[in-house]
N, C-alpha and C positions, 0 to 999 in steps of 0.2 A: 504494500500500500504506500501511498506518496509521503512524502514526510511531512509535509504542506495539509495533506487531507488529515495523518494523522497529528496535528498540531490544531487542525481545528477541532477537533473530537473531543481531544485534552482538553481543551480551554471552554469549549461547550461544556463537560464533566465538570472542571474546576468552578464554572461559574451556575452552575444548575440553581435554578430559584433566587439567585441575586440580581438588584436591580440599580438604576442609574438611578444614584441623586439628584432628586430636582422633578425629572420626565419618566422617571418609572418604568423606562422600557427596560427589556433584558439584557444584563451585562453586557453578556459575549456580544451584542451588536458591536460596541464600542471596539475591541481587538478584532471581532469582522473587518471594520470599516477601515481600523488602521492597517491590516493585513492586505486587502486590496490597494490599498491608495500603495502601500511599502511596495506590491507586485508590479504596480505600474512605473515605478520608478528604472529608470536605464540602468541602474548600477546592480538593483536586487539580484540576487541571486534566491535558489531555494532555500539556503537556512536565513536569512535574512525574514522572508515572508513567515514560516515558522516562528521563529523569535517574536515576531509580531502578535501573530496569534498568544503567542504564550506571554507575552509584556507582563503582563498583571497577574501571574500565576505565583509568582514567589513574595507577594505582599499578603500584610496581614488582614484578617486575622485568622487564616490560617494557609501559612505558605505552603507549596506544592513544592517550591524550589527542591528539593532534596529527589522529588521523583521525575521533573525535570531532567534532572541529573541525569537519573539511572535510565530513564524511558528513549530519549535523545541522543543525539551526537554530540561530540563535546562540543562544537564550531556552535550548534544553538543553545545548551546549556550556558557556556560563554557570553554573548549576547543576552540571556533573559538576565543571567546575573547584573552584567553592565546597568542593565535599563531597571534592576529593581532597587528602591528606596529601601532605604535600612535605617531609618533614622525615624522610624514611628515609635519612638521615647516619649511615652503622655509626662513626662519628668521635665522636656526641653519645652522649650516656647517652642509655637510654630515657628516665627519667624528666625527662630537658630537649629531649627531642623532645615530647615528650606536652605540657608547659609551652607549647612553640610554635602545637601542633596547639590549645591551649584559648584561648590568644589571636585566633589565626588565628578559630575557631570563633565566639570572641565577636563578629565582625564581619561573620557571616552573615547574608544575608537569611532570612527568614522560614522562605519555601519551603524552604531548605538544610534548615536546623533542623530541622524538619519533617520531613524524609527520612533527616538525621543521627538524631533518635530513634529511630525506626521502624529503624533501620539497627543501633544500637545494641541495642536491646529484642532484636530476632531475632540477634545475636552472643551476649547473654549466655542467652538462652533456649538456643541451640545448645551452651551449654557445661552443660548440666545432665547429670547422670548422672555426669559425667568430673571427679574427684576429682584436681586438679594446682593446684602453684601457680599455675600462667599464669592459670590461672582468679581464682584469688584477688586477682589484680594486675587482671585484667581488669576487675576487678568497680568494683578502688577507683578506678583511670581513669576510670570509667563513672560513680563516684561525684561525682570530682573537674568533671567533666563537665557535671553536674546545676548549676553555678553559669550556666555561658556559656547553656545551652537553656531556660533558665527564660524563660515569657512567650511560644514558638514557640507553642505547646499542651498545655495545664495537664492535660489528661487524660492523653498521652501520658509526658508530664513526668514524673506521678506513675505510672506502671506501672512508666517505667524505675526510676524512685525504689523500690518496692518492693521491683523483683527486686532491686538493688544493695543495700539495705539487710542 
């Protein structure tokens, strides 16, 4: 079976009955949407689109990472590590988790990058209509963001750049 097909299965299974904040619909739309948008990209390759799908498999509150690991090739085990957040410490402020999540980030390879945009773009497009602060904070993270993913993909770069703007 494809690696691609079985990455979306995983992330279907990981995300089973979880729902988007805000609009309700179900998870996995969200790693859907960034997994295609990833596909279409000139540079994707198959574990790259994988990685996508699985983006959000190793956060909490209960990570997959570890089966990730075992179920995968290392090239996409690699990548979902890159792109997952490790600094959900309810102990830290957001705003010095987020600090850590932008260093950590600045030290990505390409590919991440690349998948962190596109991962990004479709969070903040999801918050459109839903008038909240979370939003408002989301946007400026997203802002603060745009220093570490500069240079991934100058097209991408700058869409995400508009909508936060």
């Amino acid at each position: 079976m494809s690696l691609i097909i079985t990455a979306a299965r995983f992330a279907d299974y990981c995300h089973k009955g979880e729902t988007r904040r805000g609009n309700g619909e179900p998870f996995v739309m969200h790693p859907a949407r960034v997994a295609a948008r990833v596909a279409m990209h000139p540079a994707a390759t198959e574990v790259w689109v994988a990685a996508a799908w699985l983006h959000d498999t190793g956060e909490p509150p209960v990570s997959k990472l570890a089966l990730v690991q075992n179920l995968f090739p290392a090239e996409v085990y690699t990548l979902v590590k890159e792109l997952t957040n490790d600094t959900h410490n309810p102990n830290l402020p957001r705003a010095a988790r987020k600090k850590r999540d932008r260093l950590r980030i600045m030290d990505m390879s390409c590919a991440a990058k690349i998948i962190k945009l596109l991962d990004r773009i479709d969070n903040v497009l999801s918050l459109w209509g839903e008038e909240t602060d979370f939003n408002e904070t989301y946007c400026q993270e997203s802002a603060l963001l745009l220093d570490v993913l500069k240079g991934a993909d100058d097209v991408l770069w700058e869409e995400l750049r508009k909508l936060v703007a």
